[in-house]
C-alpha positions in Angstrom: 29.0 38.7 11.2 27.2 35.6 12.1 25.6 33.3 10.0 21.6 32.2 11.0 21.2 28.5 10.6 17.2 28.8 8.8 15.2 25.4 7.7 14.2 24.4 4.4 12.2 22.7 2.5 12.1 21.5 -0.8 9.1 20.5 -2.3 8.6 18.1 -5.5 5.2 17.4 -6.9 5.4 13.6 -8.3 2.8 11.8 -10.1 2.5 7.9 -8.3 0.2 4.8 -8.9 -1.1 3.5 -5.4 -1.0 -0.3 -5.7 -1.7 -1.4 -2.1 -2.9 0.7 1.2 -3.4 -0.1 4.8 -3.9 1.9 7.8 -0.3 1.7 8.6 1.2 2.7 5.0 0.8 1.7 1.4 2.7 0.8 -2.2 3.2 2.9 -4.6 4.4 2.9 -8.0 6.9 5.9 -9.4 8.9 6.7 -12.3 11.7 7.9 -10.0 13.7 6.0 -7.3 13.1 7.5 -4.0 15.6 7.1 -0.8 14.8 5.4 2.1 14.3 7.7 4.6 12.6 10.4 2.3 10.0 12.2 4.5 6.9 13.7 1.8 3.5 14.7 1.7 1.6 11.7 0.3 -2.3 13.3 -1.0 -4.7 11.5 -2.8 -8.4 11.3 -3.9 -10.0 8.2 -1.8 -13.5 7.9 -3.5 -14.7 11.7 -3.5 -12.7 12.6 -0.2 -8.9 14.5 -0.7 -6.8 13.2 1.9 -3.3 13.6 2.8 -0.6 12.3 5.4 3.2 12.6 5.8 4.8 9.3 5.3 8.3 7.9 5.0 9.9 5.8 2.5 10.7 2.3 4.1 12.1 0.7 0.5 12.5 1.3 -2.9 12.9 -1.2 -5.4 13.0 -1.4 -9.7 10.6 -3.4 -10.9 11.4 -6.7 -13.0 11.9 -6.1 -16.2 11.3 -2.0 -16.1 14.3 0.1 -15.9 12.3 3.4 -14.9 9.3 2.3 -12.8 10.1 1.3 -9.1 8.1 0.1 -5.6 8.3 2.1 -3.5 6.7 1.0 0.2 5.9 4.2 2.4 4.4 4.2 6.6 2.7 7.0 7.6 3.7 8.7 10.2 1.7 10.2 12.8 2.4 13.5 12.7 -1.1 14.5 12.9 -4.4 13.1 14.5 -6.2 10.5 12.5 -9.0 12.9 11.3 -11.2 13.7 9.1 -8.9 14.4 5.6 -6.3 12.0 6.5 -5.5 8.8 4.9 -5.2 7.3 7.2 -9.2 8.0 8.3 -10.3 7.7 5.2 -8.8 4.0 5.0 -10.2 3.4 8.5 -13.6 4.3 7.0 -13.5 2.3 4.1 -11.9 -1.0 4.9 -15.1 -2.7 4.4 -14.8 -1.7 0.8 -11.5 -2.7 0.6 -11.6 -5.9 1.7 -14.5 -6.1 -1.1 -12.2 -4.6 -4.2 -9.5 -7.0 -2.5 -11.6 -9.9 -3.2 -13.0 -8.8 -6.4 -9.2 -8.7 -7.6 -8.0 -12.2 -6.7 -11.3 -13.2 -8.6 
């Protein structure tokens, strides 16, 4: 008998804070340490648009002073077109207003 080698995928839904996006990755906050390397789903809500892109974790850090609550810096990777419903179109679209809420926060 011979044993079939099969993918898998596990699949963790995870509530995050996005601190910081660009068209190249963002920062987001989590309750949980996630490894470097981790490949997920990122989706979010960017104004009334859903959008979603895989990404990678590039670091993970605690922050100061929090013992559960870490940064965690993802890049997305280009596993699919820039389109319409990804992130990384949707940030493409909107970097005007960015650049504006950017500004408005330093204020």
């Amino acid at each position: 008998m011979t044993r079939a080698e099969h993918a898998a995928t596990l699949m963790r839904d995870l509530a995050m804070r996005v601190i910081d996006i660009s068209p190249s990755g963002c920062l987001i906050e989590s309750r949980r340490r996630l490894e470097v390397g981790t490949v997920g789903r990122l989706r979010l809500k960017f104004g009334n648009d859903e959008c979603a892109d895989d990404v990678e974790v590039v670091r993970c850090e605690t922050v100061e002073g929090e013992r559960s609550r870490f940064h965690v810096g993802v890049r997305f990777l280009w596993t699919t077109p820039r389109d319409v419903g990804s992130i990384r179109h949707a940030v493409t679209l909107h970097a005007s207003d960015l650049d504006t809420a950017r500004t408005a926060w330093v204020m």
